[in-house]
N, C-alpha and C positions, 0 to 999 in steps of 0.2 A: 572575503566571502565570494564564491562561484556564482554570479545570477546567472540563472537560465531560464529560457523562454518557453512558451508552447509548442513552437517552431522544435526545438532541439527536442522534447520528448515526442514530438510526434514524429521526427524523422527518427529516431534511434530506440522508438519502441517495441518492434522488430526483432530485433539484434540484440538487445540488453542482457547481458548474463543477472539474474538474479544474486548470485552467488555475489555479485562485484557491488550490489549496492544496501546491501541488510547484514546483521551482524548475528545470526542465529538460520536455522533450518525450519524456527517456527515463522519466524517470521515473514524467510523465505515462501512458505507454503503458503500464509497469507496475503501476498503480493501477489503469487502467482495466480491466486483465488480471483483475488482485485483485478490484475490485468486482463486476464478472461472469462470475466465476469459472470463467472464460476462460482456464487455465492449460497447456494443450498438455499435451503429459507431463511438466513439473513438476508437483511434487508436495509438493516442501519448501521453504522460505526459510530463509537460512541468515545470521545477524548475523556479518559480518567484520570484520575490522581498520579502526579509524576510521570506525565506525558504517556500516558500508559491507551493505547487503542484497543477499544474492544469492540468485536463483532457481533454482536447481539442474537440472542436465542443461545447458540452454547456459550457465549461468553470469550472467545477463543481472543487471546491475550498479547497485542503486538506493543515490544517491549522494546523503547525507544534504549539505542546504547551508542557508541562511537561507532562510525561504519556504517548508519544506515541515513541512506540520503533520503530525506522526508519528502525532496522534490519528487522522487518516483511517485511516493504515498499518496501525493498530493494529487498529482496526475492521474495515476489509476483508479483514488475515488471519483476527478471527476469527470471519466470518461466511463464509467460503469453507470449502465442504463436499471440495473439493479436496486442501486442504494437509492431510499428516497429522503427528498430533506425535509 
């Protein structure tokens, strides 16, 4: 397993191609959401049934598959001054 620090997402958050760490275009747009914390009137993410993320109010569905690094997920929930817990 890859551990990675804070240190590495906050140096190469920047720079990250989205494309290089999600496995869908939906999900990418939800990342992209996350990182620029760009969240419309969501306001929560919600962990569902078989790892499934959802963003509350439309419900919009981020779909855990091979290819998507949860460290990014991780990072841009908790760097987004949006979501509250």
């Amino acid at each position: 397993m890859d551990h990675r620090y804070y240190n590495y997402y906050e140096a190469n958050a920047a720079d990250i191609s989205l494309e290089d760490i999600t496995s869908s275009e939906q999900n990418k747009q939800i990342l992209r959401r996350l990182r620029d914390d760009d969240l419309g009137w969501h306001d929560h993410i919600t962990l569902g049934r078989e790892g499934r993320f959802y963003l509350t109010e439309r419900c919009e569905l981020l779909l855990i598959r091979e290819g998507d690094d949860l460290g990014w997920l991780g990072y841009f929930i908790g760097r987004s001054v949006k979501l509250q817990g």
